[in-house]
Backbone of each chain as ProteinMPNN parsed JSONL, in Angstrom:
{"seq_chain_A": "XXXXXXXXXXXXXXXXXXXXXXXXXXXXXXXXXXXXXXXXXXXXXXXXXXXXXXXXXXXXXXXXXXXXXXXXXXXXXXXXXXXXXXXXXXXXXXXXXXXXXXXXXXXXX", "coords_chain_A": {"N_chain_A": [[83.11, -7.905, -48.651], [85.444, -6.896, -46.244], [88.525, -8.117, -45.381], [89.192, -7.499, -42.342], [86.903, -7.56, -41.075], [86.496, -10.474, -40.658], [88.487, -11.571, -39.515], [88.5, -12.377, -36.485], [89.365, -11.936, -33.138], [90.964, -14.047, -30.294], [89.899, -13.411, -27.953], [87.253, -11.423, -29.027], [85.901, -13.525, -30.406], [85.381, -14.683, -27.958], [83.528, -12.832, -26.836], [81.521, -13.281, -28.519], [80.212, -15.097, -28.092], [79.47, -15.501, -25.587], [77.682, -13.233, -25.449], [76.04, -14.521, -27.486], [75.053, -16.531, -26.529], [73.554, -15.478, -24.328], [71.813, -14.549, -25.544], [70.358, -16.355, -26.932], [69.472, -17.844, -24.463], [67.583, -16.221, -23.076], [65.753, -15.953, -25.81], [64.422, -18.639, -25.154], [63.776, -18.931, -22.975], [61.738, -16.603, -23.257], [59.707, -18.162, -25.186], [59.224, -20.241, -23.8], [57.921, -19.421, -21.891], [55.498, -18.183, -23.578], [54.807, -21.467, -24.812], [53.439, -22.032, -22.603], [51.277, -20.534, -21.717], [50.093, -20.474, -24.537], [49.794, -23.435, -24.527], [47.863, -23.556, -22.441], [45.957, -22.813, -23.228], [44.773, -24.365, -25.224], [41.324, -26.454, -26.428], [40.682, -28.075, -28.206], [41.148, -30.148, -31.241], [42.069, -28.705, -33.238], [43.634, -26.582, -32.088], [45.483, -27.598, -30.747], [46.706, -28.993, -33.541], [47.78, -26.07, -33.906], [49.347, -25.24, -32.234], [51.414, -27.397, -32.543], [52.148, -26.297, -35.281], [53.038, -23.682, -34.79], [55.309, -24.409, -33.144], [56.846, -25.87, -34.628], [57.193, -23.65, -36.857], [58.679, -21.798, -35.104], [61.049, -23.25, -34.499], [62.416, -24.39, -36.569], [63.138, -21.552, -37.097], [65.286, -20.398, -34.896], [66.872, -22.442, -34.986], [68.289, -22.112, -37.855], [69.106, -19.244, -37.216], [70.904, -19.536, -34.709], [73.017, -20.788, -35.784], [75.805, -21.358, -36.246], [77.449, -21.94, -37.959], [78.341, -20.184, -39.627], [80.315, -17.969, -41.303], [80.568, -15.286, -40.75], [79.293, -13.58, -37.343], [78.425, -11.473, -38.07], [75.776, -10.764, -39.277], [74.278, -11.84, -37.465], [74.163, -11.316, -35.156], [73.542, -8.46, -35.818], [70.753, -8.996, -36.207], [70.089, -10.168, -33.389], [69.896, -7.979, -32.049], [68.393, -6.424, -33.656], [65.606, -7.669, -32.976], [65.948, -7.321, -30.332], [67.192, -9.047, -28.524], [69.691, -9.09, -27.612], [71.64, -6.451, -26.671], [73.505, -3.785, -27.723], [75.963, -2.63, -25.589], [76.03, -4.927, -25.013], [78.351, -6.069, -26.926], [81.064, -4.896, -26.198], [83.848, -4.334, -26.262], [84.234, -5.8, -28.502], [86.479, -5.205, -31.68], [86.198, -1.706, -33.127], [85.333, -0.884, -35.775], [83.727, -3.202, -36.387], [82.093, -3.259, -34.049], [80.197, -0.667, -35.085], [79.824, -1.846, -37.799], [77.507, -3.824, -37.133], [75.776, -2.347, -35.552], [75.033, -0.159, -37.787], [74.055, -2.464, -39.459], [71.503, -3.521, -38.202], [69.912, -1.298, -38.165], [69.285, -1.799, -40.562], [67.731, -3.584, -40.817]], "CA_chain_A": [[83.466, -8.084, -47.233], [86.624, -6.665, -46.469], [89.186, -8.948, -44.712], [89.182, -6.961, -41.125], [85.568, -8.03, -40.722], [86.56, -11.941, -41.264], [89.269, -12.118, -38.591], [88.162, -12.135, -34.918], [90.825, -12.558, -32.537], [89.91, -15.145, -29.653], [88.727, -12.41, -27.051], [86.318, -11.13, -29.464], [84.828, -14.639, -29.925], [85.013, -15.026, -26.576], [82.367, -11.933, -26.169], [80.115, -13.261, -28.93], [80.291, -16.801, -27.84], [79.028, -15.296, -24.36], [76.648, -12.922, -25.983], [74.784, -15.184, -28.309], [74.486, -18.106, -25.636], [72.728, -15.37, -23.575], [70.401, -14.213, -26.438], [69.674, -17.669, -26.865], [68.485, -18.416, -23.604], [66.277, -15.285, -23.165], [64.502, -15.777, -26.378], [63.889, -19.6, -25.41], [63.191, -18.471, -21.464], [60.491, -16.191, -23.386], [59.373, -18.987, -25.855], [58.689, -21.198, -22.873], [56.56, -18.678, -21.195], [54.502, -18.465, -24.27], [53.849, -22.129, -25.288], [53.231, -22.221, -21.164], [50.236, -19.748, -22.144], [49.241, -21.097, -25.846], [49.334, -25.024, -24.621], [47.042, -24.29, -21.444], [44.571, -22.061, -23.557], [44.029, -25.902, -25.75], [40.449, -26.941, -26.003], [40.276, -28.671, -29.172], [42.163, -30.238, -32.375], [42.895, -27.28, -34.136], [44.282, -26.016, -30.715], [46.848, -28.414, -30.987], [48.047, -28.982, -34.589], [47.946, -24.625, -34.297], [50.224, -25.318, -31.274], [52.324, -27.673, -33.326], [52.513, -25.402, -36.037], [54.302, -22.364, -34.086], [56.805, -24.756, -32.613], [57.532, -26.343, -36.218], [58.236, -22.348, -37.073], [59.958, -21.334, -33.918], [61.964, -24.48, -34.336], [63.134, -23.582, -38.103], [63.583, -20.336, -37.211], [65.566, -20.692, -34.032], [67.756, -23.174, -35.702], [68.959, -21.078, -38.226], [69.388, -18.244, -36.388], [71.529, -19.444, -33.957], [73.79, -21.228, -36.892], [77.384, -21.305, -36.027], [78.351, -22.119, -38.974], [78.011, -18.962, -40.473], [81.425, -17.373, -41.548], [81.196, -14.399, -40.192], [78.69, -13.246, -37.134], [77.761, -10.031, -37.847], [74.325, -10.413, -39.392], [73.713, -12.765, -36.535], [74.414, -10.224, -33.86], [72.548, -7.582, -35.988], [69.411, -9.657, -36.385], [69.165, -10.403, -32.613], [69.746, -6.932, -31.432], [67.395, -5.479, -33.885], [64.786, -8.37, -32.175], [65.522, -7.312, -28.605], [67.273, -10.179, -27.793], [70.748, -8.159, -26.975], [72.011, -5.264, -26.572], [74.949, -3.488, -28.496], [76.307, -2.954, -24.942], [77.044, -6.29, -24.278], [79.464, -6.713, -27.506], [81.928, -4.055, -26.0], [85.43, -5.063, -26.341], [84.543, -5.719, -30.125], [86.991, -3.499, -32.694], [85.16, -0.111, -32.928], [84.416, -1.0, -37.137], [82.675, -4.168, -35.975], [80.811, -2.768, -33.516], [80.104, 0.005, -36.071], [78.742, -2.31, -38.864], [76.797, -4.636, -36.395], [75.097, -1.116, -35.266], [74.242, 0.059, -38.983], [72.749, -3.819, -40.158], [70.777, -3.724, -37.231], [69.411, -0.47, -38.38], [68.993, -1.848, -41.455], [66.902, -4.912, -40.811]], "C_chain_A": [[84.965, -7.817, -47.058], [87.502, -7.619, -45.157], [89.107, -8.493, -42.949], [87.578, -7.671, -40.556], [85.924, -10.054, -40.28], [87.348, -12.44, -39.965], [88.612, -11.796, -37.021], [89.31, -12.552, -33.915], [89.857, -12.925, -31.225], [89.07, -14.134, -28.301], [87.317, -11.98, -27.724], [85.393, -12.426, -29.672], [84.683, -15.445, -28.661], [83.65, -14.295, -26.446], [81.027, -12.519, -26.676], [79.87, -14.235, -28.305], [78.953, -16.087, -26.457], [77.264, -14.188, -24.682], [75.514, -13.206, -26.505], [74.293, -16.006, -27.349], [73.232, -17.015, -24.54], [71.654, -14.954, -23.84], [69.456, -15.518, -26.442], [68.951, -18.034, -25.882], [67.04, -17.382, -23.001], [64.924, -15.461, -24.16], [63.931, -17.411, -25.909], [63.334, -19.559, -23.877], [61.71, -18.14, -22.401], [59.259, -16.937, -24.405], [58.579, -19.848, -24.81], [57.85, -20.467, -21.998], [55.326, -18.683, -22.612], [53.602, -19.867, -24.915], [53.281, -22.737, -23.695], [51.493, -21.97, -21.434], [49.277, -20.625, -23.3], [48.842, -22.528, -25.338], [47.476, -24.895, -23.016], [45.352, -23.74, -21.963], [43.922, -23.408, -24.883], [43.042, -26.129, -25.279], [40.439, -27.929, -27.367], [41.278, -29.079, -30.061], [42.916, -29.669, -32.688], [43.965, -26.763, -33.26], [45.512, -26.417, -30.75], [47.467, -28.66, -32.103], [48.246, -27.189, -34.778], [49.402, -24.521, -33.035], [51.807, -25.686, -31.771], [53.226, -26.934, -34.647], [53.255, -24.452, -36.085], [55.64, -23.265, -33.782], [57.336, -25.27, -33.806], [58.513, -24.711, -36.442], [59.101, -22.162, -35.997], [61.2, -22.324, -34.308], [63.498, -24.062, -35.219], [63.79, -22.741, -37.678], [64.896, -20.276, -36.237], [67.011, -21.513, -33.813], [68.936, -22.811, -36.79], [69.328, -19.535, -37.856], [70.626, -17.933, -35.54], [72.736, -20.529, -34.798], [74.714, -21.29, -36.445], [78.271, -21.208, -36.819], [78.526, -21.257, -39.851], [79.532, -18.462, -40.418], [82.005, -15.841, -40.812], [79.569, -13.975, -39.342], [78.034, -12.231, -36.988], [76.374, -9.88, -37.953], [73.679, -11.093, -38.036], [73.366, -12.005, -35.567], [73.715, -9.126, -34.197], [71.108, -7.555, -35.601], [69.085, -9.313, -34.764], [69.198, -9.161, -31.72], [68.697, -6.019, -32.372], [65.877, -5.978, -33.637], [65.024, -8.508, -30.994], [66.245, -8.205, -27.655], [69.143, -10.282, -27.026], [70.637, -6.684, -27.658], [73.729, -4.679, -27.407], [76.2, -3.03, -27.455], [77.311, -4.446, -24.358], [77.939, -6.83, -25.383], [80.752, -5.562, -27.22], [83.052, -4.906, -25.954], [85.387, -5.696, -27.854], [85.43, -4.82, -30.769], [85.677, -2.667, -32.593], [83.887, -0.476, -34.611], [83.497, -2.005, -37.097], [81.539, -3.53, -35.696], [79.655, -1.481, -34.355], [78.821, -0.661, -36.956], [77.543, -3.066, -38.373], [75.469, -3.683, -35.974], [74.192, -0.908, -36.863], [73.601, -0.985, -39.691], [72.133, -3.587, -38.886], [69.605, -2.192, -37.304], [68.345, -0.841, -39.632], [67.708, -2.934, -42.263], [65.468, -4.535, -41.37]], "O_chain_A": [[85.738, -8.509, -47.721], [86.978, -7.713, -44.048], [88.919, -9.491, -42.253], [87.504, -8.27, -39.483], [85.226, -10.587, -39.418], [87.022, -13.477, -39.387], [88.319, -10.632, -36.749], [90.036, -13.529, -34.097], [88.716, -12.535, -30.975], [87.911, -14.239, -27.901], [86.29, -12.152, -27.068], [84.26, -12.439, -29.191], [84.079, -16.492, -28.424], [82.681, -14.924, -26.022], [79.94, -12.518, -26.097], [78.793, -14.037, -27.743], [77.74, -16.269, -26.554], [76.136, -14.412, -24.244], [74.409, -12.688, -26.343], [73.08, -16.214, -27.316], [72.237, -17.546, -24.048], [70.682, -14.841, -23.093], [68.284, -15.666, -26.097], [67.847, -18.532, -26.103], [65.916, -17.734, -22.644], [63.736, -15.309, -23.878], [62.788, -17.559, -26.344], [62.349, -20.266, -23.66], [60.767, -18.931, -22.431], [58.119, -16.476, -24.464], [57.39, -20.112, -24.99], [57.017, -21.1, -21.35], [54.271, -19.288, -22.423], [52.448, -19.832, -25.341], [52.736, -23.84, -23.657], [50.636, -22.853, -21.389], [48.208, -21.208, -23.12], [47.709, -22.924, -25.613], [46.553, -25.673, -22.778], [44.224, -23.976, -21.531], [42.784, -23.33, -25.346], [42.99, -26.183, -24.05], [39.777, -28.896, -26.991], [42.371, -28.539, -29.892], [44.139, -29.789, -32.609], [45.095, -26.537, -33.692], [46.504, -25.689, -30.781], [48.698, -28.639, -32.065], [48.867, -26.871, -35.793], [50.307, -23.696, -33.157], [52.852, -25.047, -31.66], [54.428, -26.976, -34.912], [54.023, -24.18, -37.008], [56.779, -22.924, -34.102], [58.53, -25.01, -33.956], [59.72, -24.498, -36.323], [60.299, -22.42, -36.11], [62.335, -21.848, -34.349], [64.659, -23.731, -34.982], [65.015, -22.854, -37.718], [65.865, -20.041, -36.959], [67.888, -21.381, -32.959], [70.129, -23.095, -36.686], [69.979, -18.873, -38.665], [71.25, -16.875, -35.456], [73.401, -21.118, -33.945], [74.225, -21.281, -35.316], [79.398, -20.716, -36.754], [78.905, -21.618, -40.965], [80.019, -18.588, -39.295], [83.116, -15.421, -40.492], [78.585, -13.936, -40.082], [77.231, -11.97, -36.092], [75.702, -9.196, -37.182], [72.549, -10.763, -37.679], [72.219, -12.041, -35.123], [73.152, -8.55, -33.266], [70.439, -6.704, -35.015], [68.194, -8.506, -34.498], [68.572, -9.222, -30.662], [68.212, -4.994, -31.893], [64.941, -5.221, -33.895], [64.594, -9.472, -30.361], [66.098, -8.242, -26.434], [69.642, -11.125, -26.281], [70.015, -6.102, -28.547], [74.787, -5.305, -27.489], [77.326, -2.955, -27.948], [78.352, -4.791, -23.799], [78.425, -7.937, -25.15], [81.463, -5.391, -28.21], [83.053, -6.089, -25.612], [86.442, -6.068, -28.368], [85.272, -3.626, -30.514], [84.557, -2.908, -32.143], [82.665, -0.432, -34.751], [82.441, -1.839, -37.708], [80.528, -3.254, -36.342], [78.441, -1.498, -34.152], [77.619, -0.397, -36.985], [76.538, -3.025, -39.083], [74.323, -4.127, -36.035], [73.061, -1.341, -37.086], [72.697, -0.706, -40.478], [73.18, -3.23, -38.346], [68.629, -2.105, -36.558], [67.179, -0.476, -39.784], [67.148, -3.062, -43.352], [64.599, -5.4, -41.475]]}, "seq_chain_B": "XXXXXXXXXXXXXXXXXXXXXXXXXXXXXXXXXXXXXXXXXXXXXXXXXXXXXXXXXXXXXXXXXXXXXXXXXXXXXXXXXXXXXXXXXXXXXXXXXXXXXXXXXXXXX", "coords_chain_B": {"N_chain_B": [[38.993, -60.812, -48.959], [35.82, -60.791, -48.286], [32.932, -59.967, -50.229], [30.515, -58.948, -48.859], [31.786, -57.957, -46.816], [32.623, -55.341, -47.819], [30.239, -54.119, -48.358], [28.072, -51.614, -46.757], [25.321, -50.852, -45.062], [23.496, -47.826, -45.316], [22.607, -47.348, -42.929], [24.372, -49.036, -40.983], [27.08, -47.23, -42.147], [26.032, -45.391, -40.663], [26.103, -45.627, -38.013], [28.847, -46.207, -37.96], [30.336, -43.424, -38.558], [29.29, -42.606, -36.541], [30.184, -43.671, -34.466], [33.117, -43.487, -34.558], [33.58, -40.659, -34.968], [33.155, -39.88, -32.226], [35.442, -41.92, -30.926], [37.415, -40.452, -31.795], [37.397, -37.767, -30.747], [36.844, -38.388, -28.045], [40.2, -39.346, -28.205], [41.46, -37.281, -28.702], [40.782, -35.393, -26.585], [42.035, -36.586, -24.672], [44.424, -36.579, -25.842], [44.5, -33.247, -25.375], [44.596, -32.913, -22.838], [47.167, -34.762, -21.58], [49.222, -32.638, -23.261], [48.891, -30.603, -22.3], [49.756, -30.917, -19.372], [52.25, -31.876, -20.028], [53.151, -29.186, -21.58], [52.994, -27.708, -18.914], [55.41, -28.677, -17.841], [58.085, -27.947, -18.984], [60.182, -26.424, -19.212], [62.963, -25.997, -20.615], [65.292, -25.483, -23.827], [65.344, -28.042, -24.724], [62.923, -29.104, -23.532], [61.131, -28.27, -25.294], [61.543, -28.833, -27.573], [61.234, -31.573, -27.131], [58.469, -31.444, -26.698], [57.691, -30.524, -29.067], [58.455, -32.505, -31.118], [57.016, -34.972, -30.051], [54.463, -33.937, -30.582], [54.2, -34.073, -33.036], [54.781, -36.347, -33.539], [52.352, -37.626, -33.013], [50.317, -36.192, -34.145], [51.034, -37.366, -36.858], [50.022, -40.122, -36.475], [47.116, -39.681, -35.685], [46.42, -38.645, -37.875], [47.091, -40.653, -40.15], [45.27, -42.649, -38.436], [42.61, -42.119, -38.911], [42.232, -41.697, -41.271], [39.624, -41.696, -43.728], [39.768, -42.606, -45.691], [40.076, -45.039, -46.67], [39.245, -48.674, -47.796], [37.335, -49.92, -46.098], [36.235, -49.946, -42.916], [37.052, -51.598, -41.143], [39.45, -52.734, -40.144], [40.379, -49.938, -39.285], [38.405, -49.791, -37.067], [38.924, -51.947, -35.376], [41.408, -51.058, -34.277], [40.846, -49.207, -33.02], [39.301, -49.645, -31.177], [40.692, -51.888, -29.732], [42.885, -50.281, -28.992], [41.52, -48.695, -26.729], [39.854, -46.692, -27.117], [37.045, -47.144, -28.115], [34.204, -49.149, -27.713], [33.052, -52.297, -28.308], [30.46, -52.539, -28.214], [29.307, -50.064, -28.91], [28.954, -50.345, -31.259], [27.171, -51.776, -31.959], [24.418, -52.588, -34.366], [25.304, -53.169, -36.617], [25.725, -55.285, -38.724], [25.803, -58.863, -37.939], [28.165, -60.44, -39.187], [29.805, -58.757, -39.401], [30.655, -57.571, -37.096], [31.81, -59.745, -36.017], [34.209, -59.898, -37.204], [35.353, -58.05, -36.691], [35.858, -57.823, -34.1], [37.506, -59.911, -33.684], [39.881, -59.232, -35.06], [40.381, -56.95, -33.527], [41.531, -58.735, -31.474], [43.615, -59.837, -32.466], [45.479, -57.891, -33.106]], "CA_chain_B": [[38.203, -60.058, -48.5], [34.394, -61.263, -48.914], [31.8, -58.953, -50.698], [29.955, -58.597, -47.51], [32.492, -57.034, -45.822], [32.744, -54.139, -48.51], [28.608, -53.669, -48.863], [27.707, -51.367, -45.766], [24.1, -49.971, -45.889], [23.327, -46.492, -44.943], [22.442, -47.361, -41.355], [25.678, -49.227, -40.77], [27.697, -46.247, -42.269], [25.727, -43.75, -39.959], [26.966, -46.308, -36.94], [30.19, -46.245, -38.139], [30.325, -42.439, -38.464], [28.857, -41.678, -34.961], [31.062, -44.216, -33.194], [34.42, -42.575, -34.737], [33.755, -39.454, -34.443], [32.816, -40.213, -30.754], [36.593, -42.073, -30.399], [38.342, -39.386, -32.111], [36.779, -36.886, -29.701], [37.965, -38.916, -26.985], [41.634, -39.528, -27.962], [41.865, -35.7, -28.807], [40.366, -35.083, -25.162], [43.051, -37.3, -23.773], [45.606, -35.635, -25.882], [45.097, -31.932, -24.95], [45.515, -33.259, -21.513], [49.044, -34.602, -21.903], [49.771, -31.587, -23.762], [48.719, -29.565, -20.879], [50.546, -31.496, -18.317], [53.486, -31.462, -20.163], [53.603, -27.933, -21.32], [53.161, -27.188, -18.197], [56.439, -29.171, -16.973], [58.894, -27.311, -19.862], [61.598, -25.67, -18.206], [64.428, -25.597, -21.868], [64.52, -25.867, -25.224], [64.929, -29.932, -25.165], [61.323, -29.925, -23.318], [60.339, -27.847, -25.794], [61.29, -29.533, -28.672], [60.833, -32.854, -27.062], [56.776, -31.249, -27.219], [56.962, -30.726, -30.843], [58.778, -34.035, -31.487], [55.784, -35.633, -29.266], [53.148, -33.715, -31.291], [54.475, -34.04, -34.825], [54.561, -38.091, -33.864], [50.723, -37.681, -32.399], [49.762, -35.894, -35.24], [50.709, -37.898, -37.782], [49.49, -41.255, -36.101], [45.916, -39.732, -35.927], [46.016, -38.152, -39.268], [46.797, -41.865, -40.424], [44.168, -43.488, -38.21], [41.063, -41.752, -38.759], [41.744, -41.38, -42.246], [38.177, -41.838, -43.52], [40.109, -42.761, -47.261], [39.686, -46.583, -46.409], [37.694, -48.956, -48.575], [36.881, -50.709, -45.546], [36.323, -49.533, -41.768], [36.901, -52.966, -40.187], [40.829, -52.305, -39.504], [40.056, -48.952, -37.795], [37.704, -50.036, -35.912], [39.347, -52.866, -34.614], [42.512, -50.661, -34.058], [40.069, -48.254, -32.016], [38.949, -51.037, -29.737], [42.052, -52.449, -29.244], [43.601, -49.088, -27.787], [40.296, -48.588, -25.769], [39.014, -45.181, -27.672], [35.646, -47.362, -28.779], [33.68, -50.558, -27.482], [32.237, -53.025, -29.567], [29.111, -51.992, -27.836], [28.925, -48.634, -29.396], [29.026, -50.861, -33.362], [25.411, -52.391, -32.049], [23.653, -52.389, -35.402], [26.367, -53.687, -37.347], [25.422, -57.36, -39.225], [26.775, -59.93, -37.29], [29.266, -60.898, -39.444], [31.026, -57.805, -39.678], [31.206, -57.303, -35.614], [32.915, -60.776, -35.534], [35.374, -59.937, -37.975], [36.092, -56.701, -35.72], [36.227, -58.332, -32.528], [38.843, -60.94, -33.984], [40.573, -58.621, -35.357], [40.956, -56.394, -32.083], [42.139, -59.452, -30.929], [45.032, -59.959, -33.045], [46.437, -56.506, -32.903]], "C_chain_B": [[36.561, -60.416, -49.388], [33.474, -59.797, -49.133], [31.149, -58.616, -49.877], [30.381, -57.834, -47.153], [32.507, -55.142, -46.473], [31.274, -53.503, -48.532], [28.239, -53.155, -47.006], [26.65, -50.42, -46.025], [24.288, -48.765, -44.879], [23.547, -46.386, -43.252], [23.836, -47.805, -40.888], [26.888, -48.179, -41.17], [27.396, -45.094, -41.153], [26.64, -44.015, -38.472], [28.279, -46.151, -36.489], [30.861, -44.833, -37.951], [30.179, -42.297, -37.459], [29.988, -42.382, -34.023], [32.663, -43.773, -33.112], [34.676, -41.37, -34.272], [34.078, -39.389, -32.727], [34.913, -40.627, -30.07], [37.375, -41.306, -30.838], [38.23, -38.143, -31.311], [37.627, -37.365, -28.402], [39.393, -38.958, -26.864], [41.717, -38.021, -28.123], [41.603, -35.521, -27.562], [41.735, -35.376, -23.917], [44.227, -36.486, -24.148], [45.778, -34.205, -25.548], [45.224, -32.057, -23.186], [46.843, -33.584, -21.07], [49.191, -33.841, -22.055], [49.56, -30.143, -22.502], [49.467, -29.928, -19.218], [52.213, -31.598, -18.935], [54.172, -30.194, -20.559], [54.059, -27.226, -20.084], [54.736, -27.708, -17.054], [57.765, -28.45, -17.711], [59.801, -26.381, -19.047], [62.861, -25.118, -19.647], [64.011, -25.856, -22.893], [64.632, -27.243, -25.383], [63.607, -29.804, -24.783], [61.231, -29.672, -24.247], [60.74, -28.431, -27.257], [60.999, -31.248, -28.777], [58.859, -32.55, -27.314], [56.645, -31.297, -28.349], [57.456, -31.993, -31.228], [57.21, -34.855, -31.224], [54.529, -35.24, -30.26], [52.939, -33.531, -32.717], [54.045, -35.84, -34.838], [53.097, -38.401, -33.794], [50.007, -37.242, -34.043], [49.584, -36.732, -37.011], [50.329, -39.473, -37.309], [47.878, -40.708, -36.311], [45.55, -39.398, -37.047], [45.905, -39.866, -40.311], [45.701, -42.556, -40.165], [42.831, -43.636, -38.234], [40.782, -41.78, -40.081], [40.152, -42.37, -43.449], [38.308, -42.429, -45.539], [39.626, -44.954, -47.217], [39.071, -47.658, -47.015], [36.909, -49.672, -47.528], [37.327, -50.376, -44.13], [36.76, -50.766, -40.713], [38.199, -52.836, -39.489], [40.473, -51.359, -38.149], [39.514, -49.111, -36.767], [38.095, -51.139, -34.512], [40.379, -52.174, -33.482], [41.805, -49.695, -32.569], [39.452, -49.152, -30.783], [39.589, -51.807, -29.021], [42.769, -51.665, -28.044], [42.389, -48.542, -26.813], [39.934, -47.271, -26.123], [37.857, -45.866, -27.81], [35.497, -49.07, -27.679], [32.811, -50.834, -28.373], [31.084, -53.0, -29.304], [28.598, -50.736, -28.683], [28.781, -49.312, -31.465], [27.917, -52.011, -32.867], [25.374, -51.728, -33.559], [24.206, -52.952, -36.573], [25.58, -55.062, -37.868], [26.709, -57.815, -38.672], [28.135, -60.17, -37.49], [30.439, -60.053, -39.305], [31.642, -57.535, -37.686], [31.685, -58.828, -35.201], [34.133, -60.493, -35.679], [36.271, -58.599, -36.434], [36.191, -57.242, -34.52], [37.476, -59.299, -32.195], [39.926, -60.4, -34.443], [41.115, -57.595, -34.289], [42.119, -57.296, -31.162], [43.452, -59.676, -30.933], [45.807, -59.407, -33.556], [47.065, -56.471, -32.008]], "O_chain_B": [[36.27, -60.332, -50.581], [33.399, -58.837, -48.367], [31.005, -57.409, -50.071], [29.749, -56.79, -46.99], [32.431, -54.1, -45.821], [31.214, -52.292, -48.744], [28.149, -54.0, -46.116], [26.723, -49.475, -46.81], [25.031, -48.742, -43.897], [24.296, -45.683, -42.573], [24.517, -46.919, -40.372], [27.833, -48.294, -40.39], [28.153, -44.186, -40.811], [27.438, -43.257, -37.92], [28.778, -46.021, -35.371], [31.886, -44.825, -37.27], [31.123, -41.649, -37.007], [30.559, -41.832, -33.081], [33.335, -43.695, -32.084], [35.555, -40.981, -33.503], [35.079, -38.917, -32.188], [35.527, -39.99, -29.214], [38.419, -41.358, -30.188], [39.255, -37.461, -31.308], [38.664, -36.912, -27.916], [39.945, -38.71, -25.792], [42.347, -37.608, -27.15], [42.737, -35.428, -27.091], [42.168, -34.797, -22.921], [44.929, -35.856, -23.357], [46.921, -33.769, -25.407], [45.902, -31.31, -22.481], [47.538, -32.875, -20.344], [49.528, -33.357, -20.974], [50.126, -29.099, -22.179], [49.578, -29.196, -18.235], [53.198, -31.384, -18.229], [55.315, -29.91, -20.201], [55.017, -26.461, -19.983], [55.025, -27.274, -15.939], [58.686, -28.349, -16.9], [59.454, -25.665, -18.108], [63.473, -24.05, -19.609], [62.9, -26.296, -23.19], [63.94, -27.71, -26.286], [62.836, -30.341, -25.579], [61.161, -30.716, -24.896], [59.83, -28.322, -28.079], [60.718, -31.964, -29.738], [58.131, -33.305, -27.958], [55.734, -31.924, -28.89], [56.593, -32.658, -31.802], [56.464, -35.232, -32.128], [53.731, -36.088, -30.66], [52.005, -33.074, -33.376], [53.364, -36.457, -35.656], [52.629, -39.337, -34.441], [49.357, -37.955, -34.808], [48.702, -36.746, -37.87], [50.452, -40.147, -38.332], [47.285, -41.346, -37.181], [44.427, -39.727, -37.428], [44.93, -40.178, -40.996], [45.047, -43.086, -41.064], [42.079, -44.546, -37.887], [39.615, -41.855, -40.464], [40.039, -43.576, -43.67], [37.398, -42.579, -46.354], [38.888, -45.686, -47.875], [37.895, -47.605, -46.653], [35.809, -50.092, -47.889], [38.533, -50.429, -43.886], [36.709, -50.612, -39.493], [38.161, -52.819, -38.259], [40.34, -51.56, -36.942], [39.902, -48.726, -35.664], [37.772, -51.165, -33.324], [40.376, -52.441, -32.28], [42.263, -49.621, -31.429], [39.331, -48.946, -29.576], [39.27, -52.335, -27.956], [43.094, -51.971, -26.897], [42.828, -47.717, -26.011], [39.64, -46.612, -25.126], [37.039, -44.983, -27.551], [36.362, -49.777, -27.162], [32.053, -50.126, -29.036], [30.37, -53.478, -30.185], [27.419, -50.626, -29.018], [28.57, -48.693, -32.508], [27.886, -53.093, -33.453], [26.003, -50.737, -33.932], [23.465, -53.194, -37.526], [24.857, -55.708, -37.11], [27.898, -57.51, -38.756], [29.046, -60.18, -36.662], [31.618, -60.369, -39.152], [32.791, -57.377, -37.272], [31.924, -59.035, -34.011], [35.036, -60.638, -34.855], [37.259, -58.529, -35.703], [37.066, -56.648, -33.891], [38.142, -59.484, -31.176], [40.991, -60.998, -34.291], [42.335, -57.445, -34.229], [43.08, -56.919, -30.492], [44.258, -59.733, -30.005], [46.698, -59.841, -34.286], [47.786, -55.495, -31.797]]}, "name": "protein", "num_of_chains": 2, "seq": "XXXXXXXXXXXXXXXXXXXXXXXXXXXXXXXXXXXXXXXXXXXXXXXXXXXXXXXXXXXXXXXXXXXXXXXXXXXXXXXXXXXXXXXXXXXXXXXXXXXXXXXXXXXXXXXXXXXXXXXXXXXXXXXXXXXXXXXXXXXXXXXXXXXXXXXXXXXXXXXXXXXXXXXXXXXXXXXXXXXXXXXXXXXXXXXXXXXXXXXXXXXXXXXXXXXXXXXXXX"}
C-alpha cells in the first residue's frame, strides 16, 4: 500500500463520509422493501426462522461492510460500487490515483 | 418427583402429543401475525433489526418450550396453560393425578 493511498485530506473524507451514508441508506431503503415482501408472504414456521435467517445474514453482512474502522476505504467503496450501491460519479473530487484504484478493485471483485 | 408422574401410557402420550402440537400451531399462528404487522410498520434499519432482535428472542423461547427432550411433560404443559396456548380441557384423558399436578402448577407460574 503505498503511503498516497493512506492519507485523505478532510474534503476527500468529506465525499466518502457523504457517499457511503448514501449507499447505506439505499441498500437498507431496498432491504426494507424486501423483508416488506418476504415477511407478508409468512404462512408457517419455517417461514419465519427462513425470515430470521436472511436478517441474521444481512445483519453480519451489513455490519461489516459498512465498518469504519477500516484503515483505508478503498475496498469499501469498491465493493459497494461493484454491488450497485454507488456510483464512481459520486466520489469526484477524490485524487485521480484513488479514484483510479477504487475503479480497477471494483473491476476486480 | 413420584413414579406416577414419570409412567405415561400410550394413550396419555398420544393426548399429550395432539394437544402440543395443537398449541404450538397456535402460538406460531399468532406469531406470523405480529411479524406481519410489524414488518409491515419498518420504515429503517433499527425497525429492522429491532425484527430480528424480536425473532431471534421468539425463536429461541419456542425452541426451548416445545422441546420434546423432557423426561416429563407436566412443566410444559402447565407453562402452555398458563400463557393461554392450551386448556386443561384439551388433557381430558389424562389420570387424575397428573391433571392436578398441571393445574397447580399453571397456577404457580
Amino acid at each position: 500500500m503505498q503511503t498516497s493511498e493512506l492519507q485523505w485530506t478532510s474534503h476527500e473524507q468529506e465525499i466518502v463520509k457523504t457517499a457511503v451514508a448514501e449507499a447505506h441508506q439505499r441498500e437498507i431503503t431496498a432491504l426494507v422493501q424486501v423483508v416488506h415482501d418476504q415477511a407478508q408472504a409468512i404462512a408457517c414456521m419455517d417461514d419465519l426462522w427462513q425470515l430470521h435467517d436472511f436478517l441474521s445474514a444481512r445483519r453480519h453482512d451489513l455490519d461489516g461492510k459498512y465498518d469504519q474502522r477500516e484503515p483505508t476505504p478503498l475496498f469499501m467503496l469498491a465493493g459497494l460500487i461493484k454491488d450497485g450501491w454507488l456510483s464512481l460519479d459520486e466520489l469526484t473530487g477524490l485524487a485521480a490515483p484513488k479514484l483510479a484504484k477504487i475503479k480497477a478493485l471494483a473491476q476486480m471483485l
